[in-house]
C-alpha positions in Angstrom: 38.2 -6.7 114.0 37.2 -5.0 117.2 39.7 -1.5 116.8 41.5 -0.2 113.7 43.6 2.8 113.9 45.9 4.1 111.5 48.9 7.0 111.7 50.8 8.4 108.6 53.8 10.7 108.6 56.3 12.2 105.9 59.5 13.8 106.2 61.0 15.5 103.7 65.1 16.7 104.9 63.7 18.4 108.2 60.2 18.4 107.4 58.3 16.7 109.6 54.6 15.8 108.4 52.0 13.8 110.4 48.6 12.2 109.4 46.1 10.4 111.7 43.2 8.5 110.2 40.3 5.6 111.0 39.5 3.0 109.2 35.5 3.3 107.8 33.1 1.1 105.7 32.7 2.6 102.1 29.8 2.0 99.8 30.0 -0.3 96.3 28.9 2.1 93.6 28.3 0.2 90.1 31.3 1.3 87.5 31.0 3.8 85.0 33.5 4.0 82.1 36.3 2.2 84.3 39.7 2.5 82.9 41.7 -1.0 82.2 44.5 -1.2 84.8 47.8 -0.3 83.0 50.9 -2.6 83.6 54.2 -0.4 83.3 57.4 -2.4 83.8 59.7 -1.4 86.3 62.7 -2.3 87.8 63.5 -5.6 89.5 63.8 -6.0 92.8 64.9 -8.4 95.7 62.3 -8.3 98.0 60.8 -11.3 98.9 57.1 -12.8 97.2 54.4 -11.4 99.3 56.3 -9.5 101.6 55.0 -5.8 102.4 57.9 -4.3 101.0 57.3 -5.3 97.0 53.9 -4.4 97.5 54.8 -1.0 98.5 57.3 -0.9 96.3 55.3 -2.0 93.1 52.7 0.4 93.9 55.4 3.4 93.9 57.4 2.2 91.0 53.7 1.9 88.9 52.9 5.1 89.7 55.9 6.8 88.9 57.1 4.9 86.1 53.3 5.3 84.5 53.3 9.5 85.0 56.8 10.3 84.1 58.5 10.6 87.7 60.8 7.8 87.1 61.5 4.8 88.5 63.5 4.2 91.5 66.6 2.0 92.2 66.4 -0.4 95.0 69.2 0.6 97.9 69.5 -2.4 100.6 70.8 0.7 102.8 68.5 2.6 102.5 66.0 -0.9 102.9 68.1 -1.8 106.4 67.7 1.7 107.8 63.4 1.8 106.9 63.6 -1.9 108.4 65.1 -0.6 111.6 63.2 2.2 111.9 60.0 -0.3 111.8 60.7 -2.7 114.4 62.2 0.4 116.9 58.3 2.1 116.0 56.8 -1.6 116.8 59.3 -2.7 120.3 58.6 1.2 121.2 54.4 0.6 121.0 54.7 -3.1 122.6 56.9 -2.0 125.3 55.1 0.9 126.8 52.0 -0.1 125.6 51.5 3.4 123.3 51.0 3.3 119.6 54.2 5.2 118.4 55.1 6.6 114.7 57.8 9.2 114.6 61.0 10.1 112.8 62.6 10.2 115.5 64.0 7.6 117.4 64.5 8.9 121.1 65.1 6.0 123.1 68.8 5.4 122.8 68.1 2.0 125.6 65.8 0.4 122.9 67.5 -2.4 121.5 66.8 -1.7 117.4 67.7 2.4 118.3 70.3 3.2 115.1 69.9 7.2 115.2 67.8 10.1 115.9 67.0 11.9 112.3 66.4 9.4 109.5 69.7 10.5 107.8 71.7 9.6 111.2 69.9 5.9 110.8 71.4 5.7 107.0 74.7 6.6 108.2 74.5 3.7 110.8 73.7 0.6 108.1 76.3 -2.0 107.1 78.0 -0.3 104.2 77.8 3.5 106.1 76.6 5.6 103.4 75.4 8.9 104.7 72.8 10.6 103.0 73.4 13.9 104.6 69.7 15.5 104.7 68.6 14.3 101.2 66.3 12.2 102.0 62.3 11.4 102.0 60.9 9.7 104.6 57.3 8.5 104.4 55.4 6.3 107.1 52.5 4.3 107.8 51.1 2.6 111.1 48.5 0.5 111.7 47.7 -1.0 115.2 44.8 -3.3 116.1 42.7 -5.5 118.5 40.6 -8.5 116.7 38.8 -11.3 118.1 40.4 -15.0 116.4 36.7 -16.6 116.7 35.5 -14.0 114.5 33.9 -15.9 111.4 33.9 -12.6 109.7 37.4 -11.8 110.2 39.6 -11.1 107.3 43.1 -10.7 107.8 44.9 -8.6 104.9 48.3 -10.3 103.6 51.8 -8.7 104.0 51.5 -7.8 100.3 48.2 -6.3 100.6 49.6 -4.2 103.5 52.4 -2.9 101.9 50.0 -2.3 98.6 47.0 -0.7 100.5 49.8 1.7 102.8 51.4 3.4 99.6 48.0 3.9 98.1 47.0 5.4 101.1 50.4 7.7 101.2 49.9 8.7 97.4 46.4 10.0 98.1 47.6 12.7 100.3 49.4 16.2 99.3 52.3 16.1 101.5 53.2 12.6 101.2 52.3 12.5 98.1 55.1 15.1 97.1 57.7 13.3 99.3 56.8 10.1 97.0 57.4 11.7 94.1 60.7 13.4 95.2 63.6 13.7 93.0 66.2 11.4 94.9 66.9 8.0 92.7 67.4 5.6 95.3 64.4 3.8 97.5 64.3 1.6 100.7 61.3 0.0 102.4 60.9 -1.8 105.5 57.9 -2.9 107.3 57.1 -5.4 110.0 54.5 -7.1 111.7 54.1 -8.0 115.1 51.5 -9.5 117.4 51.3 -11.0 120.6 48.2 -12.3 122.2 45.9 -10.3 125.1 43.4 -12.9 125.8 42.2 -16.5 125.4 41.0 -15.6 122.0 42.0 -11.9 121.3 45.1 -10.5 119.9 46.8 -6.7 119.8 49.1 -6.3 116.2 51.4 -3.5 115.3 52.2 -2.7 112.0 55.0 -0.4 110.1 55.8 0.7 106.9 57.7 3.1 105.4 59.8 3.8 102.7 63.3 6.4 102.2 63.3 7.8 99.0 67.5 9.6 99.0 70.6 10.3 96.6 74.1 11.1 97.0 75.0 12.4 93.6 72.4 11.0 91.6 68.7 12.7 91.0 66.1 12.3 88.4 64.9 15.7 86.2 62.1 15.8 84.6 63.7 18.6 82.0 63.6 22.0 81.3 59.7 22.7 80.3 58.8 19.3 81.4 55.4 18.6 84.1 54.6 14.9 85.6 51.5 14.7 86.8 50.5 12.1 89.5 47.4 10.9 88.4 47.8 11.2 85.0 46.5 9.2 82.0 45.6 5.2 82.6 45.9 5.9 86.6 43.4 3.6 88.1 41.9 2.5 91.5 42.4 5.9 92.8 40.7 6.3 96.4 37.7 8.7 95.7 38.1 10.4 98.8 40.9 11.9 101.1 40.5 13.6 104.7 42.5 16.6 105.0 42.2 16.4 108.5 44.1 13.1 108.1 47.4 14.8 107.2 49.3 17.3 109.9 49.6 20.1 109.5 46.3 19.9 107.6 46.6 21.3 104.1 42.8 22.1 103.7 41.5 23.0 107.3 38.1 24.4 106.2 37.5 20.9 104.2 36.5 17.8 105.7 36.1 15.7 103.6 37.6 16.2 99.5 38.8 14.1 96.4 41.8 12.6 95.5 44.9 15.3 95.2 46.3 16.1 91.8 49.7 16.9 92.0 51.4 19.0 89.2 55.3 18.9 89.5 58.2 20.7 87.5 61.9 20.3 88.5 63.3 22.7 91.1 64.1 25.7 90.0 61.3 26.2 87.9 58.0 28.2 88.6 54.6 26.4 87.6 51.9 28.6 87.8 48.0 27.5 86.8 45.5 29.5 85.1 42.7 27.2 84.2 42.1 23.1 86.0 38.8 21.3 85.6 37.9 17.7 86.7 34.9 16.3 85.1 32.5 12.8 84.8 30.8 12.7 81.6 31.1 16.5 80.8 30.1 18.1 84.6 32.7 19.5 86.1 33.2 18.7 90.0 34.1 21.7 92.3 38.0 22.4 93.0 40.2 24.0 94.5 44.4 24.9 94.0 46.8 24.9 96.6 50.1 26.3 95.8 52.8 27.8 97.5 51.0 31.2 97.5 48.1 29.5 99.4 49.9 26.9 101.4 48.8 27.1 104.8 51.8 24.9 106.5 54.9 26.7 107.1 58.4 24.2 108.1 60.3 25.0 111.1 62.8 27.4 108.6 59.9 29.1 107.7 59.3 28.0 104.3 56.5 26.5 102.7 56.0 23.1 102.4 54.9 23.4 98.8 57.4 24.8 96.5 57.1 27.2 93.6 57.3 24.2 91.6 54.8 22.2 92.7 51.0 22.7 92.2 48.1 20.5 93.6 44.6 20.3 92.2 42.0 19.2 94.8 38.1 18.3 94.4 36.5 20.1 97.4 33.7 16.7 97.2 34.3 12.7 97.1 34.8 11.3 93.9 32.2 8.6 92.8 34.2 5.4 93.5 34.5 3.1 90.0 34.1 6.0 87.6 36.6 7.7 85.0 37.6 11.3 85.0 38.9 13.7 82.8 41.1 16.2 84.5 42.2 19.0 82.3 44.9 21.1 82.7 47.0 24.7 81.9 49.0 27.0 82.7 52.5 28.3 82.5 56.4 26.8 83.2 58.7 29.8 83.5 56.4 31.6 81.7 55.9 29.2 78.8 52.0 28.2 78.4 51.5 24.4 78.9 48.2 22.2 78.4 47.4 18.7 79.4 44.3 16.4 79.6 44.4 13.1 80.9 41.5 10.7 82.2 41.9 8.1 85.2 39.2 6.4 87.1 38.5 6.0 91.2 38.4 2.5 92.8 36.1 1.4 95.3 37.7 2.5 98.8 39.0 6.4 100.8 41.4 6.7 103.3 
């Protein structure tokens, strides 16, 4: 692999989000006290053995199922509309030569165009459900030049793709939220494309991305009632996450931080913190809280992009990869005092 570049982007109804990132070498650290990966079932689904979209889909599903979000039901609408979305991003980056990841699909000429706003593309799939704006739109694009003589060359699998891109988007804060929203129904879609640019060398583009929507249906969590994402038995979370990587930034002053914790009540409700600690062993790692009060992104309506019920917790230093954590937890929920602790362990690799 000669070039790896990587772009990220969430929407959440008219929100747009956009992270930029590199890819980096990470150092093996030997594990300490890992936690045993946890197996949740969750639902069934139809995509295909190996594709991008299962793994995507499992990581989601695991995550949510395992810290009390609630899994999601597979909509082939909602699938069609991410898969079209995917290979306009991919014809729009081969044709003009420009790596392209939007929301937006401008180029009514393009052959796979189906809408501007994600919610216009949902209305335009065979069975013509329109989602209004409810909908979450979460993205992921990868685009690189590699050498095919390279001995050294290890070319990830369509599963590992899909698996490595929602890892990626649930170590964020805005994406993360916009994974973890409250609409029932998922879609994903994702393709791969390559074509050659030499005897021996070869350009690919890939997309992924996932629409998390409802009509009617959403899923509470219940008066009182806080999911956390981690939470207890999460495992192989990336140590580190670049703030700079998301856009707008939620942590401008940090470069360089540990994995978010996100804190979420249903809408409506008003978390509030008064004490957080992440520790290894019994020493405590420095944090910091973003909440709405402290949010530094503002939408194009002027409202936060973190709501009143919605609280992250943020190491302001890397994690040490293969090690478990204990993360405790309090505050209140409309006022009522809560209290959680919960331990989860890093895996090997950052964004």
């Amino acid at each position: 692999m000669t070039k790896l570049n990587t772009l990220s982007l969430s929407l959440i109804l008219s929100l747009g989000l956009v992270a930029c990132g590199g890819g980096g070498d990470s150092t093996t650290v030997a594990p300490t006290s890992v936690l045993p990966t946890i197996t949740v079932p969750i639902p069934a689904s139809s995509y295909l053995s190996g594709s991008a979209a299962l793994g995507g889909y499992t990581v989601l599903q695991q995550a949510r199922v395992l810290c009390g979000f609630g899994a999601l039901r597979q909509d082939t609408r909602l699938d069609a509309a991410s898969l079209n979305h995917a290979r306009y991003l991919n014809n729009i980056s081969l044709t003009y030569g420009d790596p392209v990841l939007s929301h937006y699909e401008e180029r009514t000429s393009d052959p796979f165009y189906t809408g501007y706003y994600p919610w216009y593309r949902t209305a335009f799939t065979p069975l013509g459900t329109d989602y209004g704006t409810q909908v979450a739109e979460i993205l992921v694009g990868t685009w690189w030049d590699y050498d095919t003589t390279n001995p050294s060359l290890v070319i990830p699998t369509l599963q590992q793709r899909g698996t490595d891109s929602m890892r990626s988007l649930l170590n964020t804060v805005y994406h993360l939220s916009g994974a973890m929203y409250d609409g029932a129904d998922v879609g994903f879609g994702a393709e791969l494309r390559t074509k050659s640019t030499g005897a021996t060398t070869v350009h690919e583009e890939f997309r992924f991305g996932s629409l998390n929507g409802y009509q009617t249906a959403t899923i509470a969590l219940g008066a009182g009632k806080m999911a956390t994402y981690p939470c207890q038995g999460s495992s192989n979370i990336p140590p580190a996450f670049v703030p700079a990587s998301e856009m707008p930034n939620p942590l401008p002053t940090l470069s360089t931080v540990g994995p978010p914790i996100y804190l979420k009540v249903d809408v409506g409700q008003e978390l509030k913190m008064t004490y957080s600690n992440v520790s290894q062993n019994g020493v405590s790692v420095p944090i910091t809280v973003l909440t709405n009060a402290n949010d530094p992104s503002i939408d194009l309506y002027g409202q936060k992009y973190i709501g009143t019920n919605e609280v992250f917790v943020i190491p302001t230093v890397a994690l040490i990869p293969n090690t478990t954590y204990t993360v405790s937890l309090a505050g209140t929920i409309n006022s009522v005092p809560f209290s959680r602790s919960f331990a989860m362990s890093t895996g090997l690799n950052g964004i």
